[in-house]
N, C-alpha and C positions, 0 to 999 in steps of 0.2 A: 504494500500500500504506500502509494507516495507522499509528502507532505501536503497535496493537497486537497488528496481524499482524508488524511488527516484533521484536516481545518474544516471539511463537510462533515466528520463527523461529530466535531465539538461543535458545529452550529446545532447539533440536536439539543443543546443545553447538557449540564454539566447532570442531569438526573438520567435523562433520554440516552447520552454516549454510555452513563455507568451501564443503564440496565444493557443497550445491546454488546457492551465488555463481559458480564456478566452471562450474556448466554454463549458468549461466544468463547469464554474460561469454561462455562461450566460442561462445552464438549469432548474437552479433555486435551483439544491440539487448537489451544487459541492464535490468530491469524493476524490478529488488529490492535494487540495490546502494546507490543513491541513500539512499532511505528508511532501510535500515538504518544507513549513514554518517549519519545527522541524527540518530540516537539515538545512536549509537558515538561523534562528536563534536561533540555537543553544543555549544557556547559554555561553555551556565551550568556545566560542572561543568571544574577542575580538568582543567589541560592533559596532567600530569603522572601522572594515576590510573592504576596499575598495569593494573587491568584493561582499560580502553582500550588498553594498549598492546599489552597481549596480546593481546586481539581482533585488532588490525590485524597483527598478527606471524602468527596462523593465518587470517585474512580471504587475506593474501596469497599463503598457501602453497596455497591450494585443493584442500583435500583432503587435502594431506600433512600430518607434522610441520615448523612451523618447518624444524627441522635438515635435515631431509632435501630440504626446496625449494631451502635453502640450498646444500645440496652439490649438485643436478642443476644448480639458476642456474649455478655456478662450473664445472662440468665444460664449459660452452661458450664458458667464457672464451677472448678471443683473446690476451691476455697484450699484448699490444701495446706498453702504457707502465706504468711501474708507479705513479708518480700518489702516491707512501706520501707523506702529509702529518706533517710534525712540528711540536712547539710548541715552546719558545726551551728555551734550557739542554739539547740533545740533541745527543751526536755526529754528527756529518756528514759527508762528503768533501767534497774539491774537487780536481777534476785536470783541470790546464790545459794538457794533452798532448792529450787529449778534448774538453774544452769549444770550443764555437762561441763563445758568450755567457761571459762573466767572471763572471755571477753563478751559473752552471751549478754542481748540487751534486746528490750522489747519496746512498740510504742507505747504511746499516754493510753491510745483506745484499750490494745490489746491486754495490756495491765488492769485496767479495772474492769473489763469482762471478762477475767480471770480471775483466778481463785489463790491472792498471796495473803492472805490471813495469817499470821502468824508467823510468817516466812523475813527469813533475813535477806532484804531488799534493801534496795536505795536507788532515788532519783536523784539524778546528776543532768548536770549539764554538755551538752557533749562537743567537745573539743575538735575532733577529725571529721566528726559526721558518722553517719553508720547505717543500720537497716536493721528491721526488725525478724529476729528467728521465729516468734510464733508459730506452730507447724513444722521447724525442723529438730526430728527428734533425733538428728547427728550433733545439736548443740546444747538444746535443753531438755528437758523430761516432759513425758505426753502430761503429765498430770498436770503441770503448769498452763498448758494451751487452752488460750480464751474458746470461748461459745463458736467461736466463728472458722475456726480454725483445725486441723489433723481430723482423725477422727468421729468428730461432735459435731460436725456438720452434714445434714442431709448434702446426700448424691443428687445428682440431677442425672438428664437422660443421655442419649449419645448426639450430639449436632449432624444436622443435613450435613451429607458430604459437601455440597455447591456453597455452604454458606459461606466457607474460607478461600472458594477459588481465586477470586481475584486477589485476594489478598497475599496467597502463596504466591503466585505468580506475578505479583506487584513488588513485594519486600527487597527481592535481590537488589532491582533496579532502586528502591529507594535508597537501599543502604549504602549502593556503590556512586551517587549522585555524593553524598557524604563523602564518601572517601577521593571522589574526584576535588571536591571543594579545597579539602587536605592539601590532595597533590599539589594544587593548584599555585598554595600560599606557603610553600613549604621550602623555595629556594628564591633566590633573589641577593643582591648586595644590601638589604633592608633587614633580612630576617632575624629579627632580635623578640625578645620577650615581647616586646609592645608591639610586635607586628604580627605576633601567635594570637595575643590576646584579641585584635583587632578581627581578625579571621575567626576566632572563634564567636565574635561578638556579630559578625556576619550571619553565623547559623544559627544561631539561637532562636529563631523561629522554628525553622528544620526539626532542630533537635528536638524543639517540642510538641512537634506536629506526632514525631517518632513516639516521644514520653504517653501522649495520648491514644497512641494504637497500645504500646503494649502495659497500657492500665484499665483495656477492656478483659485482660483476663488469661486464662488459660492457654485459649483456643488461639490467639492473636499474637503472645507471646512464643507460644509452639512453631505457627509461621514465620516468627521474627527469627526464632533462634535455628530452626531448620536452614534457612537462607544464611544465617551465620557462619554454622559450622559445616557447610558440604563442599568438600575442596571440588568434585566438580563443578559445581557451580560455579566456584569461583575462576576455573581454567576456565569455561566457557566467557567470563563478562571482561576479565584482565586479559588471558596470553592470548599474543598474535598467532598465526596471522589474522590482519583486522579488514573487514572490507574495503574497498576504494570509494568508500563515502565521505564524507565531512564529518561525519561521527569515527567511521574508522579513524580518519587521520586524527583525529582528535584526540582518538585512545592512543594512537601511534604517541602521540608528542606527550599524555598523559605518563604512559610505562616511560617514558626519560625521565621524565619528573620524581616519578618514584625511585626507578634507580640512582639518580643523583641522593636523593635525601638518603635512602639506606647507605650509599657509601659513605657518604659525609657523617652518616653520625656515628659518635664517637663508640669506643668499642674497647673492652676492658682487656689488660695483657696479664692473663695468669702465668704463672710457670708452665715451664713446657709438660710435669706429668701430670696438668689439669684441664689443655688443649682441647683433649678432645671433647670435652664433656661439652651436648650441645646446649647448653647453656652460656658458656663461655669462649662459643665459637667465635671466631672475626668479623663473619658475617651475615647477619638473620636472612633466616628463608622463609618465606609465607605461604600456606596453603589454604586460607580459608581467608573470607571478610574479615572474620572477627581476631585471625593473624594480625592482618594488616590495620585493621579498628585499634588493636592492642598498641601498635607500632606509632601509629599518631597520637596515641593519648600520650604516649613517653615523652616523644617530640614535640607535643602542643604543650608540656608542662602539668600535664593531668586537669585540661581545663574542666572546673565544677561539672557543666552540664553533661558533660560526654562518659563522664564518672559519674554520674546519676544514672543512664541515660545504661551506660552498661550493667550496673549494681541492679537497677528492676527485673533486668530477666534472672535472676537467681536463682528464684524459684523452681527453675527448670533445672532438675540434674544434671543432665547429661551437657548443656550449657555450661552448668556451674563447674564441670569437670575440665573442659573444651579451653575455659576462659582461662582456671585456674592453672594449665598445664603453658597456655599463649604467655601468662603472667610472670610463671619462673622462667622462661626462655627467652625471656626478654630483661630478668630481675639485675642483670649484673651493670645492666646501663644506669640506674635509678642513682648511685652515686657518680656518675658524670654527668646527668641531666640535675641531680641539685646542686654540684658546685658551678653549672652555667647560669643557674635558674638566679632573677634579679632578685627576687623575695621566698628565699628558699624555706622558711619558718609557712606561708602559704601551701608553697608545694607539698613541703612535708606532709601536713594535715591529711592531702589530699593523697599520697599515695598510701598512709597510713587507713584512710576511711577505705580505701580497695581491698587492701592488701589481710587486713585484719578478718572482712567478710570470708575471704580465702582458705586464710589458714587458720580459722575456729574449727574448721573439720578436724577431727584425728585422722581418723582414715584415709579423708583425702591428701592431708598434709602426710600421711605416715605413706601413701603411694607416691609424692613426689617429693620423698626423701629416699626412695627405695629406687624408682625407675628415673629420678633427671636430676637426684645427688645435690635434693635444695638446701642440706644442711652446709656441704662443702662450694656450694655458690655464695651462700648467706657469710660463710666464714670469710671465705678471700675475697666477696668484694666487700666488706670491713676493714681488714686488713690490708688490703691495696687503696684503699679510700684515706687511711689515717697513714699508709706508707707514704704517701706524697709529701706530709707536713713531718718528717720527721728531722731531727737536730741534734748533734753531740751532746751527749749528757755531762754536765758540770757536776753531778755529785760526786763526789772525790776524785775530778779531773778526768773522767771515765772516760775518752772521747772513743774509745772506741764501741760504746755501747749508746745505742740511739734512740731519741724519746721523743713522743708528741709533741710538738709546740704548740699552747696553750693559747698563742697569741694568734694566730690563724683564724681569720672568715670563719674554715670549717668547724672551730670547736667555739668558736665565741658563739655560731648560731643553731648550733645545735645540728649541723648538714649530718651528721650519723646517727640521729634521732630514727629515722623508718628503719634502718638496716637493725639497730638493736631492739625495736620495739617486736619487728616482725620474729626476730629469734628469739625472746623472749616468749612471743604466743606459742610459737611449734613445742619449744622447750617443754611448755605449760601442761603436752601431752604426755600420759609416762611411758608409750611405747616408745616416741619418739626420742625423748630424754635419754632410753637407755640405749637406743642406737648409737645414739652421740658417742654415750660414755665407753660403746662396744670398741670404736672406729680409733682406732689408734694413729692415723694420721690425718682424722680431723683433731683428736685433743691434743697430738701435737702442735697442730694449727693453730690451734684454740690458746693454745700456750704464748704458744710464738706472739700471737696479739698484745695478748697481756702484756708480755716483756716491753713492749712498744708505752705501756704506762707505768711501768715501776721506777721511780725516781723521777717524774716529769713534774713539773711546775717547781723549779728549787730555790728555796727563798736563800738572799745572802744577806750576813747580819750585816748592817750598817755601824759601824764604829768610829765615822766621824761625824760629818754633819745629818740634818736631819736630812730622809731621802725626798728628792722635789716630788718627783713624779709618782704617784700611789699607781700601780696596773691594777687590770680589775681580772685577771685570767684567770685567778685562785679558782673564782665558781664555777669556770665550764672544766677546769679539772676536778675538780670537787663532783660535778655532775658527771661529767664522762665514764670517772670511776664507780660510781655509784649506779649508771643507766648500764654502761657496757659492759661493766667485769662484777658487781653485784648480783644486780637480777638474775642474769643466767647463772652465777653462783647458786641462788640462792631455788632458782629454779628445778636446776636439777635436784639438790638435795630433796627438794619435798618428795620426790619420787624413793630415795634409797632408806627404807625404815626397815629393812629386816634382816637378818645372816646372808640370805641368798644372795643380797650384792656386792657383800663384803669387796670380793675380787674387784669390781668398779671402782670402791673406794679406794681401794689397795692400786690400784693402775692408776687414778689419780692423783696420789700423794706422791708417786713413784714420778710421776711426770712432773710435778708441781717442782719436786726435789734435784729433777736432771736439767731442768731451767736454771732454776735457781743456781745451780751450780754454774754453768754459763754464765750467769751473771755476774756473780761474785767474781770470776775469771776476768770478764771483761771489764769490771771497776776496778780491778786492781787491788782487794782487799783479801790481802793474806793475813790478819791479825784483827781478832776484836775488842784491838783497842785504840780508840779513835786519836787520829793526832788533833793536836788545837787547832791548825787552820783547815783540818778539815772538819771542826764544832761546827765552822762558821756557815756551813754549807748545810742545811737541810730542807726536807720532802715530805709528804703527808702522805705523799702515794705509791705504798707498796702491795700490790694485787695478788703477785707470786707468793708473797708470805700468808694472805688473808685467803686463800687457795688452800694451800697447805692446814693454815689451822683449821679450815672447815671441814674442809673433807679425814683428814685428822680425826678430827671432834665428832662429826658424824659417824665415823667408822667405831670409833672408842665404845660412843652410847648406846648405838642402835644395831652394832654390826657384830657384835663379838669380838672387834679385833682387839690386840693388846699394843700401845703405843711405843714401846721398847723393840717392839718387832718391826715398827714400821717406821722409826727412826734415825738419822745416821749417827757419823762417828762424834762424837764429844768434838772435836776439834770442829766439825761441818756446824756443828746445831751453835756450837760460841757464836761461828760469823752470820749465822741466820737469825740470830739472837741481839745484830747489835742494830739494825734498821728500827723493828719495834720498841728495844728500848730508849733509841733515840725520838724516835714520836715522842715518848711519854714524857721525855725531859724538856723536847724542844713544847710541848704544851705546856708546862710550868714556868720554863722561861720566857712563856710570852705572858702569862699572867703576873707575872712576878718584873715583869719588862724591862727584862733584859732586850727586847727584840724595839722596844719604844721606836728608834732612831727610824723602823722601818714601816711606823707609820699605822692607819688604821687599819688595812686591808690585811695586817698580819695577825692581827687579833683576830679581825670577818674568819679568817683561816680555821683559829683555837677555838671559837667559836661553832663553825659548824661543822669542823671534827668532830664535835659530842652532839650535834642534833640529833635528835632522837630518830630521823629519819634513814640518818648516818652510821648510828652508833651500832644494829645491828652488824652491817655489812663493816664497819674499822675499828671503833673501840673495842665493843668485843671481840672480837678475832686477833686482834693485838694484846689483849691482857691472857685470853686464853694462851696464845703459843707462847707467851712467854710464863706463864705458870708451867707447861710444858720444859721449857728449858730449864728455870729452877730446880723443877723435878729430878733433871737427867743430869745438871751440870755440879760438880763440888761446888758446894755452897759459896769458900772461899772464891772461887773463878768468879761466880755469878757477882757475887758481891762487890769484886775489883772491876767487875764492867759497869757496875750500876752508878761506882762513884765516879768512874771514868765518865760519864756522860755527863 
C-alpha cells in the first residue's frame, strides 16, 4: 500500500481506519498496518506530536473508544501482582513481619487493604523510588497480600483472541519508534548530560502514551513485553538488508547511529582471567528491544520516565527474568556512566530504584550469580571504580602500599553508593552469601578491595601553627568504610550461626590474615613498636583488622571454633595488635587535645568513630581483637605496647 492509499485511509477518521486495522489484524496476515505505521511514525516528524499519539491511542483500540478498550483490557485483569511503580520522595511501607527480602516495600493502598496488625512495619519515605511487591510471593509472604492481590482475588474468564490483535502487532513498531528517537540524539559534538536530558524531555509524551497501554493490565503488558523480549523480532525491525525506500535508508543511516554510540561508550578493563565473562566483554551485543531499551537507559543516564516506564512491566516473569539478565550484562558500565554523569547523587537514586527491584529475588539473583558471575562483576567493577582514585599511603611512609583518596568527586559524592548498595541486597540472601564465602577468588577479591581502605584518610598532627585549611574528607571515609566494607561484613555474618560453616569462617580469617600480612610487608612494619615521628601519623581506617575480628568472633561464639587455633605467631598478632591500639590512643589524644592544632574536623573524626551507627562495625571490633591479643600476648609485651602508644 502506498503512502497514498495511506492518507485515504486515515480520511476514514481515526475510529473508521482502527476498526478496518482491526479486521484486517484480526485475519491473522494483516496487509495495511505496516504502511500506515510509516506514515503515523514517521522518523522526520516530532516524536512527541499530539496527533500521532492519538492515532496510536485509537489505532489500538480497534474500533472502540480509547476509554472503552481500556476498560474491556482491564476487566480481564488477573490482579496477580500489583507492580504500582513510584518515584523518590513518596510514602511507602515496609513490614518485616511479611517480607522475605529486606528491601520488600508495598504501597499506601496495598498496606491498609492488608492485614499488618501487629506486625513490625514502618512507613518511610523513599529515597531511590521503588515498586510495590504485593503479589510476589518471591519477596514477601502470601499472608501479607492485600484483598486485591495473589491469590484472594477472583479469576476472570479467558479474553477474545482478536481483542489484543492490533495491539501485538502494533507494540514492536511503537517500541522501536522509541529506540529510533534514542539513536537519533545519541551522537553529535553536543552530546552532554543536558542534551540526554533534553531528548528525553522530547519523549515524554511517548513515554506516557507507552505508561498508559501497559497500566490497562495483564493482557497489554503481555503484548508489551512479548515484543520486548523476541530477538526475532527484533532481527526483523533493526538488521539489514533494508529496503530501497526512505524508510529503508533511514534504518540504513539509523544502524550507524547505533553503532557509533555502542563503540563510543565507555567499557570497563578487567584482568585478563575475567575477559571472558560476558558481562565484562568490550563490546555489548543486543538481541532483543529490550537489549537495546537497557543500553539507552545507561546512556541517557537512567532518565526517570524510561525507568518507570521499564519497572511496570515486572509483573510479568518471564520479562522480569529477560530484563534482569539485559541488566547484569550491561552492570559493569554503571560506574563509568556515574563518574560522567553531571549530578551523579540523581543518577545514583535512579539506578538504585532499578536495580534493587532486581535483585530482591533470591532465586533470580542466586541464577545470575550462578550463570553470568554477578557477584564477580559486582566485585571488580568496585574495585576498578575506586582503583582509579588511588594514592601512596603516608602511614609510616608506606609508598608502596596504595589507598583511596578521600578527596576525589568519587568519594566526596558518594559515585560507589549503587555498586555497594546492590551487593549488599544479593549478600542479604543466604544462598547467595554463602557462594560468596565458597569462591575463593572472589574473597580474595573481596580482600584485595578492602586493602585499597586500610590506612586511607591519614591525619598528620600539627605541631606548629594552627592548621588554615580544615578538609572535610574525614566523612566520605568515614562513610565509605562503613557503606562498603561494613554492611557486606556485616551481611554475610547474619547468614553463619551454626558448626556447619565453621570452614567459611575459618577461610575467612585465613584470608583476612594473608592480606594483612601483605600489608604489614608493604608499610614496612617489622616491630610493634611505634617510632615518634611515626605517632604523628595516624588513621581511623583499618577494615583488614575489623575483618579478622569479626569473623574471628563469629566463629568463636557461634561456630565451635577455638581462637588459638585460628591464630598466628605471637610475633604476627604484636604487629596486628599495634593499628587498633593506636585508634584507641589517637581517640584520647584528640579528647584530651593533643590533636587541637588540627582543628575541628579532627574531633568530627573522634566523634563519629563512637557513633553508634559506627560503633558496631569499628569500636567494637577494635576492642574485641585486641582483648584477643591480650589474651594470647605476655602481658609484659602487651603492656610495653600500650604505653608505647
Amino acid at each position: 500500500m502506498s503512502n497514498s492509499t495511506a492518507q485515504v485511509l486515515m480520511k476514514k477518521g481515526k475510529r473508521g481506519a482502527a476498526a478496518y486495522i482491526h479486521a484486517d489484524c484480526a485475519s491473522g496476515s494483516p496487509q495495511h498496518l505496516g504502511p500506515l505505521l510509516d506514515v503515523l511514525l514517521n522518523p522526520s516528524k516530532a516524536i512527541d506530536e499530539w496527533e500521532t499519539i492519538d492515532w496510536c491511542r485509537w489505532l489500538l483500540a480497534g474500533g472502540r473508544t480509547p476509554d472503552e478498550f481500556a476498560a474491556v483490557v482491564r476487566s480481564y485483569d488477573k490482579h496477580d501482582k500489583c507492580g504500582l511503580v513510584w518515584i523518590p520522595r513518596v510514602v511507602a511501607y515496609r513490614c518485616r513481619t511479611c517480607g522475605i527480602s529486606p528491601c520488600m516495600s508495598i504501597c499506601r493502598d496495598c498496606f491498609h487493604r492488608g492485614d499488618h496488625s501487629n506486625h513490625d512495619f514502618n512507613m518511610f519515605l523513599s529515597q531511590a523510588g521503588g515498586a510495590c511487591d504485593c503479589g510476589d510471593n518471591s519477596v514477601m509472604k502470601e499472608d501479607g497480600f492485600c484483598s486485591n492481590h495473589g491469590n484472594k482475588c477472583p479469576r476472570t474468564g479467558a479474553a477474545p483472541a482478536e481483542l489484543m490483535c492490533v495491539a501485538e502487532a502494533m507494540m514492536p513498531r511503537l517500541i522501536l519508534r522509541l529506540l529510533q528517537h534514542f539513536r537519533e540524539n545519541s551522537w553529535g559534538p553536543q552530546t552532554t548530560s543536558d542534551s540526554y536530558r533534553i531528548a528525553v524531555q522530547e519523549c515524554e509524551g511517548y513515554v506516557q502514551m507507552l505508561m498508559e497501554f501497559n497500566n490497562m493490565g495483564d493482557l497489554m503488558r503481555s503484548a508489551m513485553t512479548k515484543a520486548l523480549i523476541n530477538p526475532q523480532m527484533y532481527r526483523n525491525l533493526v538488521e539489514p538488508p533494508f529496503p530501497d525506500t526512505e524508510y529503508g535508508r533511514y534504518m540504513a543511516e539509523s544502524n550507524k547511529m547505533y553503532e557509533k554510540a555502542i563503540e563510543s561508550f565507555p567499557a570497563p578493563e578487567p584482568p585478563d582471567e575475567y575477559r571472558h565473562l560476558a558481562a565484562l566483554a568490550p563490546r555489548l551485543t543486543h538481541h532483543t528491544l529490550l537489549d537495546e531499551f537497557i543500553f539507552w537507559t545507561f546512556k541517557y543516564e537512567f532518565p526517570q520516565n524510561v525507568v518507570c516506564f521499564l519497572l511496570n512491566m515486572l509483573p510479568d516473569q518471564d520479562y522480569k527474568e529477560h530484563l534482569t539478565r539485559t541488566f547484569v550484562l550491561h552492570y559493569a558500565r554503571i560506574p563509568l556512566v556515574l563518574e560522567q554523569a553531571a549530578d551523579p547523587d540523581t543518577l545514583s537514586n535512579r539506578v538504585v530504584h532499578m536495580s534493587v527491584q532486581l535483585f530482591s529475588n533470591e532465586a533470580l539473583a542466586l541464577r545470575c550469580v550462578q550463570q553470568l558471575q554477578l557477584l564477580h562483576v559486582m566485585v571488580l567493577s568496585l574495585r576498578l571504580m575506586m582503583g582509579r582514585i588511588l594514592v601512596p599511603s603516608t602511614l609510616h611512609h608506606a609508598h608502596r602500599h596504595r589507598v583511596i583518596d578521600c578527596t576525589k568527586r568519587l568519594m566526596k559524592e558518594h559515585c560507589y553508593w549503587p555498586l555497594v548498595s546492590d551487593f549488599n541486597n544479593v549478600l542479604s540472601h543466604k544462598s547467595v552469601a554463602l557462594l560468596f564465602l565458597q569462591d575463593d577468588s572472589l574473597v580474595d577479591m573481596w580482600f584485595e578491595f578492602l586493602s585499597m581502605l586500610q590506612g586511607m584518610n591519614v591525619n598528620v598532627r600539627e605541631t606548629g601553627g594552627h592548621i588554615e585549611f580544615e578538609p572535610s574528607s574525614y566523612y566520605a571515609a568515614f562513610s565509605c568504610e562503613l557503606e562498603a566494607a561494613a554492611y557486606p561484613m556485616w551481611s554475610v555474618l547474619s547468614h553463619l550461626c551454626e558448626p556447619a560453616h565453621a570452614p567459611l569462617a575459618r577461610r575467612m580469617v585465613a584470608a583476612a590474615l594473608a592480606r594483612l600480612r601483605d600489608w604489614l610487608h608493604a608499610a614496612n612494619l617489622a616491630s610493634p613498636h611505634v617510632h615518634r615521628t611515626e605517632a604523628m601519623h595516624a588513621s581511623f581506617h583499618f577494615p583488614l583488622h575489623r575483618y579478622l575480628a569479626a569473623f574471628l568472633c563469629a566463629g568463636v561464639r557461634c561456630m565451635g571454633l577455638r581462637a588459638a587455633e585460628l591464630l598466628p605467631s605471637q610475633e604476627l598478632l604484636a604487629l596486628l595488635a599495634v593499628h587498633p591500639l593506636r585508634v584507641q590512643s589517637l581517640f584520647y589524644e584528640i579528647l584530651a587535645g593533643v590533636w587541637v592544632r588540627n582543628g575541628l574536623q579532627i574531633k568530627g573524626q573522634a566523634m563519629t568513630y563512637i557513633q553508634a551507627n559506627f560503633c558496631n562495625s569499628m569500636v567494637d571490633m577494635d576492642i574485641y581483637w585486641l582483648q584477643i591479643c591480650a589474651a594470647h600476648l605476655p602481658a609484659d609485651q602487651f603492656l610495653d605496647m600500650c604505653i608505647d602508644m
